[in-house]
N, C-alpha and C positions, 0 to 999 in steps of 0.2 A: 653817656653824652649823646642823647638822642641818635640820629641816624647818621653824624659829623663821626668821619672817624677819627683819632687820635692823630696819625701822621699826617693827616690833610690839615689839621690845624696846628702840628709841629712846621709845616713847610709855609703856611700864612704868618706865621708869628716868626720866622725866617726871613721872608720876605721882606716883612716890616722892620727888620731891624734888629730884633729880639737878639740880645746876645748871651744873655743868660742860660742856665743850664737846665736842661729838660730829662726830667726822665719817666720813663714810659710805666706803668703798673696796668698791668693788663693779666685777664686769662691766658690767651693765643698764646702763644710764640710766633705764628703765622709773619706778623711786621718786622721780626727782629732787625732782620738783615737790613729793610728799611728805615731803621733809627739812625745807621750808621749817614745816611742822605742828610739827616738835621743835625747831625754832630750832637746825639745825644749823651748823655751824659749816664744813663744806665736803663737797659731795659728788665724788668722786674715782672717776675707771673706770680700769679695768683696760685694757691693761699702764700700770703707774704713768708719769707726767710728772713726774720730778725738779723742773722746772719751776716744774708747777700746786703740788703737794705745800710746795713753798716757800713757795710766794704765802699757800696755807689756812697754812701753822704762823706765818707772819709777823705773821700778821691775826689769828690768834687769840691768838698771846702778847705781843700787841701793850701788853697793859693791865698783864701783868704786870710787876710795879714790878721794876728792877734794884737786885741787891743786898738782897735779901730774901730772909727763908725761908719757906718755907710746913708750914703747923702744920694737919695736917688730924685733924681729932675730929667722925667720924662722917660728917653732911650739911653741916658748915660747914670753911670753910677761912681761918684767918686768915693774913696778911700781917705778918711778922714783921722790920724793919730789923736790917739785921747791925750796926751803930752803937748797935742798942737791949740787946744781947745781953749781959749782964755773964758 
């Protein structure tokens, strides 16, 4: 990502609103501890762990309801039952 590091555009998309969840894939480790500032959702190093990679998308789509759609307008995202759908 050119000379933008990762966590400086975790904390603008913060800023903004952003509520969705972020997770960091990087080399370092060096930011870890600062992922925890944007309430990220999993920091991940390089080369990938199929694994780990599991564990973060488990944990974070964990809340999301089954069998729903999602309705995104703008910085909100609603939660839409397929039973509710005429």
């Amino acid at each position: 990502m050119d000379n933008t590091m990762g966590n400086q555009i975790a904390h603008k998309l913060r800023a903004m609103g952003y509520q969705e969840e972020i997770v960091f894939f990087t080399a370092s480790p060096n930011f870890a501890i600062e992922s925890y500032d944007v309430d990220a959702g999993g920091y991940l190093l390089k080369p990938l762990d199929y694994g780990k990679l599991k564990m973060v998308m488990d944990r974070i789509t964990r809340n999301i309801a089954p069998s729903t759609y999602q309705i995104r307008q703008r910085t909100t995202v609603t939660n839409l039952a397929y039973h509710e759908i005429l």
